[in-house]
C-alpha positions as CSV (number, residue, x, y, z in Angstrom):
1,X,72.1,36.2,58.4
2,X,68.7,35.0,60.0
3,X,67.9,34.0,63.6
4,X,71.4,34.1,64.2
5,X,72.4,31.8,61.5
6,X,75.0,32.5,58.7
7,X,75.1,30.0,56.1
8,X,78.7,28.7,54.9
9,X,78.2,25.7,53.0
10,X,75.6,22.8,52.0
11,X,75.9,20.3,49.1
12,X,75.5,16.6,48.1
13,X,77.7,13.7,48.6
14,X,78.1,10.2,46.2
15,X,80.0,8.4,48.4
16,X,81.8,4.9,47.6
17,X,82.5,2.1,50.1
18,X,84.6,2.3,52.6
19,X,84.1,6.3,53.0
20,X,85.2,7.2,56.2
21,X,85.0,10.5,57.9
22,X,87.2,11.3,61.2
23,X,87.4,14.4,63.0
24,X,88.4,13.8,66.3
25,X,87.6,17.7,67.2
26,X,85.1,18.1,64.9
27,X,84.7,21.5,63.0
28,X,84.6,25.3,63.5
29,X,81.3,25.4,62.1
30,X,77.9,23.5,63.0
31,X,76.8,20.5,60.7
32,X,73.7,19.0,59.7
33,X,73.9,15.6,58.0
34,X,71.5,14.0,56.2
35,X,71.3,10.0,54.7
36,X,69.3,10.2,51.2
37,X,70.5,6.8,50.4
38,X,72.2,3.5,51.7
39,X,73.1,3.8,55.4
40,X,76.4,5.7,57.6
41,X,77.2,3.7,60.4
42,X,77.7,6.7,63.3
43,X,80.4,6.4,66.1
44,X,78.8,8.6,68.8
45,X,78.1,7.8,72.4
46,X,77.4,4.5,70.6
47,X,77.5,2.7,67.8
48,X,74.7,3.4,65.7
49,X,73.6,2.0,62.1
50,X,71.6,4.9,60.1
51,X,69.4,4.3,57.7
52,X,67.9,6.5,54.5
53,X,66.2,9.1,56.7
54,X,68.4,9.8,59.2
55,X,69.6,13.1,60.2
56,X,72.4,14.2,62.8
57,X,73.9,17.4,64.0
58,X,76.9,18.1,65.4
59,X,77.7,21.3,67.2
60,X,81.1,23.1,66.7
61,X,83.9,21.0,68.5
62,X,82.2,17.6,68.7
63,X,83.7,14.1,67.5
64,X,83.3,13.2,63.8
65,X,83.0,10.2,63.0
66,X,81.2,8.2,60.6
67,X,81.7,5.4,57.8
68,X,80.0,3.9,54.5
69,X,80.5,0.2,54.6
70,X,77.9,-0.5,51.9
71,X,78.2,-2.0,48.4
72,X,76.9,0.1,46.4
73,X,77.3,4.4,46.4
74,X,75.4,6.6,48.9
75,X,74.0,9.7,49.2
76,X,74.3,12.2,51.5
77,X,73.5,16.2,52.0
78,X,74.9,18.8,54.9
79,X,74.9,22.0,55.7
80,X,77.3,24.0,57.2
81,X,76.6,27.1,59.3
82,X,77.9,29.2,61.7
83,X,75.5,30.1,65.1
84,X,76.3,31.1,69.0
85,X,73.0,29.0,69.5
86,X,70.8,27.1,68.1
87,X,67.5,29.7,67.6
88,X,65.0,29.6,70.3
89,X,62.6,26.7,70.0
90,X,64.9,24.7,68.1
91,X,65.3,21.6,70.5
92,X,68.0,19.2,68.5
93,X,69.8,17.1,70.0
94,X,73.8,17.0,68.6
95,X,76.1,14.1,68.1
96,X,72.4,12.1,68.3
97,X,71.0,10.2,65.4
98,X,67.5,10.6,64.4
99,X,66.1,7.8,62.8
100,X,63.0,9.0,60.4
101,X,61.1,7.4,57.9
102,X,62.4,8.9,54.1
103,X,60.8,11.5,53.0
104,X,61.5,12.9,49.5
105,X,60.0,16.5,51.0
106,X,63.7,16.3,52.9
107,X,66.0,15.6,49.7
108,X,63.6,18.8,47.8
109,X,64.5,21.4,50.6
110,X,68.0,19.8,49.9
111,X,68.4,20.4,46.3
112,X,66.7,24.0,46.8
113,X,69.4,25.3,48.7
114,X,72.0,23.8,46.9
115,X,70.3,25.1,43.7
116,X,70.0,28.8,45.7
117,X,73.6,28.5,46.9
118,X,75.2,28.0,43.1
119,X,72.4,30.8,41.4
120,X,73.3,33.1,44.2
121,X,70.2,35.5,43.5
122,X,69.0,37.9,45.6
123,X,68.6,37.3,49.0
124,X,69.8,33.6,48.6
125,X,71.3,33.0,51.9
126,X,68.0,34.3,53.7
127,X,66.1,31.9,51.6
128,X,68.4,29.3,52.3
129,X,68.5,29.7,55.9
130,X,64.5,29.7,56.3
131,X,65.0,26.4,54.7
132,X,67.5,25.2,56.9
133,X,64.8,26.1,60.0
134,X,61.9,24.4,57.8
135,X,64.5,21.1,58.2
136,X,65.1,21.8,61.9
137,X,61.2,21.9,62.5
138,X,60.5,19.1,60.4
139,X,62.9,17.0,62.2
140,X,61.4,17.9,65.5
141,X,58.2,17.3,64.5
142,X,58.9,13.8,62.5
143,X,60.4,12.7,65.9
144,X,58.2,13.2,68.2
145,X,55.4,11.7,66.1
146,X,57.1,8.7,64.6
147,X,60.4,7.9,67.4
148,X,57.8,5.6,69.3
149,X,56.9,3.3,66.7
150,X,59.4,3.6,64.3
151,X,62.0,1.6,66.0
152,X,59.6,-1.1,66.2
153,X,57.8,-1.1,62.3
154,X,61.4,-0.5,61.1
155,X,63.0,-3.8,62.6
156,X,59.6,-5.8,61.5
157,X,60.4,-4.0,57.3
158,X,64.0,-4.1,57.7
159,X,65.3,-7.5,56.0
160,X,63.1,-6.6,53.6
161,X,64.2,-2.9,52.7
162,X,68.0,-4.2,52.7
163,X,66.9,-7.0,50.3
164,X,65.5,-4.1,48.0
165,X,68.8,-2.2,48.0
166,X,71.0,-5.1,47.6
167,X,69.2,-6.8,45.0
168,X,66.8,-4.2,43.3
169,X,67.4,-6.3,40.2
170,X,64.9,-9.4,41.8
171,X,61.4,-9.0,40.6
172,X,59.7,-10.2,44.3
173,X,56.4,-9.9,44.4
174,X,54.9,-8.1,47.6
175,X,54.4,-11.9,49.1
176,X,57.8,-12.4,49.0
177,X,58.6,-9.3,50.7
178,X,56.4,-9.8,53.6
179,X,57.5,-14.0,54.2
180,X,60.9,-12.5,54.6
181,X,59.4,-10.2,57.6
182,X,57.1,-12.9,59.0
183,X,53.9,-10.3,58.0
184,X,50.4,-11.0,56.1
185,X,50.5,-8.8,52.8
186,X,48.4,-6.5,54.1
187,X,49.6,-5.7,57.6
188,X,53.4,-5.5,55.7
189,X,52.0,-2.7,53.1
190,X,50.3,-0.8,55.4
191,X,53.8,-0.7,58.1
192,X,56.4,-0.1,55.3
193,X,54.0,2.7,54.1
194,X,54.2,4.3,57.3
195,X,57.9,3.9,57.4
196,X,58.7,4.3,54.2
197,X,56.1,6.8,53.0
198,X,55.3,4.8,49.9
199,X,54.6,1.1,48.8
200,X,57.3,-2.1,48.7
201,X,57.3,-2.0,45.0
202,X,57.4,2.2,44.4
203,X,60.1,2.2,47.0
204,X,62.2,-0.6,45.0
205,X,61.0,1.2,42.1
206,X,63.0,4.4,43.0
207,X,65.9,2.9,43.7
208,X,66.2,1.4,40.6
209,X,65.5,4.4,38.9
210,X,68.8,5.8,41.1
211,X,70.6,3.0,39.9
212,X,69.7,3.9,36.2
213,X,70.9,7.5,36.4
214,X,73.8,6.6,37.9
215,X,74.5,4.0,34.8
216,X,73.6,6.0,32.3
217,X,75.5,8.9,33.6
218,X,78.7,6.6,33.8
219,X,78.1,6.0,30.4
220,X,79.6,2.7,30.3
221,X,76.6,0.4,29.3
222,X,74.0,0.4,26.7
223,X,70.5,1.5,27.4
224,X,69.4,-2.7,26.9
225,X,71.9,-3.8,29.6
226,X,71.2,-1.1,32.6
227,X,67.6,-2.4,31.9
228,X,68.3,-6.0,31.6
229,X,69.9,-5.2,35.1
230,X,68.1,-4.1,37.1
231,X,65.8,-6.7,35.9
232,X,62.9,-5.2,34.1
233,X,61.0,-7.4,31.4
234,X,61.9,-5.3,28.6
235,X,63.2,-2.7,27.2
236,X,59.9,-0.6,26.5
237,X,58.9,-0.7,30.1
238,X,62.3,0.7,31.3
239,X,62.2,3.3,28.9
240,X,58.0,4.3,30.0
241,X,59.0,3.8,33.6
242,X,62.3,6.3,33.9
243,X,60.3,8.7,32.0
244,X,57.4,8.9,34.2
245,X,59.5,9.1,37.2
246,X,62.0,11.4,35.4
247,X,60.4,13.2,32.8
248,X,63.3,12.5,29.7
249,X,63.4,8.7,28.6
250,X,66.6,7.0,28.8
251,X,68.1,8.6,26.1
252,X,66.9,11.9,26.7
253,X,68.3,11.6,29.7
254,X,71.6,10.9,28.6
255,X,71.6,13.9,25.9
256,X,70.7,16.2,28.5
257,X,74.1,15.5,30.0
258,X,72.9,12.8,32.6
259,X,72.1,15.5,35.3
């Protein structure tokens, strides 16, 4: 236990269409949920779309409920923990979406405590806890930097981002991308950076390098089709771009047991 904090749970979720949580009186335990990927539509005080980014917390008690009307599968992280209080400085709202730009720094923390929780070495729940507290402060701070302008540069890069997860396999150039948001080039890179934390064509990029892992780990199609695609120009530049983002080419990836 730290600051009050005992850690039960915390994990990642792949979640198909038409996942729908409901817990009418909520949990024993508190919950912080995270978006990675896709969106959750929220049914709190109102209803509220939340894209990758978004956090919530929900105190012991409170309403569940939330749903994944996407097409294609999400990801999520929690944690579950057990506190009288939230610790002292710690200002989070519950039942309250907050809508931050995606950072990977968020989905790290993530996978650290999930990789502490299943090693279980010494002094893993402390380490996992201080992490938890690193995600509280972040989300804090994230918000009051970014909550009055966000709203506003994520509406103007919004068609555009959705476009990208729809239809990742469509090789728009960053023109395109900025007619369908009624921006110059220039003034569209430099808002969906500050959203996004990254350029239009890293950001599609990523997620179809998601995409590929998730195909090659279903093991259902051949190196050549999951590249033809998701619409790379050949073969060679799929294999060179997964490895730089992932280390293993395609079908190293694949022999390691598509993890």
């Amino acid at each position: 236990m730290l600051a009050g904090i005992q850690l039960v749970s915390c994990g990642r979720i792949f979640a198909e269409p038409g996942r729908e949580i409901n817990r009418p009186h909520g949990r024993e335990d508190w919950l912080l949920f995270y978006v990675a990927k896709e969106s959750e539509t929220f049914y709190v005080d109102k209803i509220v779309t939340a894209q990758a980014g978004s956090f919530i917390l929900y105190a012991p008690g409170e309403k569940q409920h939330h749903v994944y009307s996407g097409n294609a599968t999400a990801e999520f992280y929690y944690v579950h923990f057990l506190c009288d209080a939230l610790p002292e400085g710690i200002n989070l709202e519950t039942s309250h979406v907050y809508s931050l730009p995606f950072h990977k720094r968020f989905v790290d923390v993530f996978e650290e405590m999930i990789e502490e929780t299943l090693s279980k070495r010494p002094n893993y729940e402390v380490l996992c806890i201080s992490k938890l507290l690193y995600l509280f402060s972040l989300i804090q701070r994230d918000d009051a930097e970014t909550n009055n302008s966000y709203s506003r540069n994520w509406k103007g890069i919004a068609q555009a981002v959705q476009h990208m997860n729809r239809y990742c396999d469509q090789n728009l150039q960053l023109g395109d991308y900025a007619a369908m948001c009624h921006m110059s080039k220039y003034h569209f890179l430099r808002v969906f950076k500050a959203v996004t934390g990254t350029t239009p064509l890293e950001y599609r990029n990523a997620i179809r390098i998601d995409h590929a892992k998730e195909l090659l780990g279903n093991g259902n199609f051949s190196i050549s089709e999951i590249s033809e695609s998701l619409g790379y120009s050949s073969l060679a530049y799929f294999s060179a771009t997964f490895k730089k983002a992932t280390g293993l080419s395609p079908k190293e990836y694949c022999a390691n047991g598509a993890k």
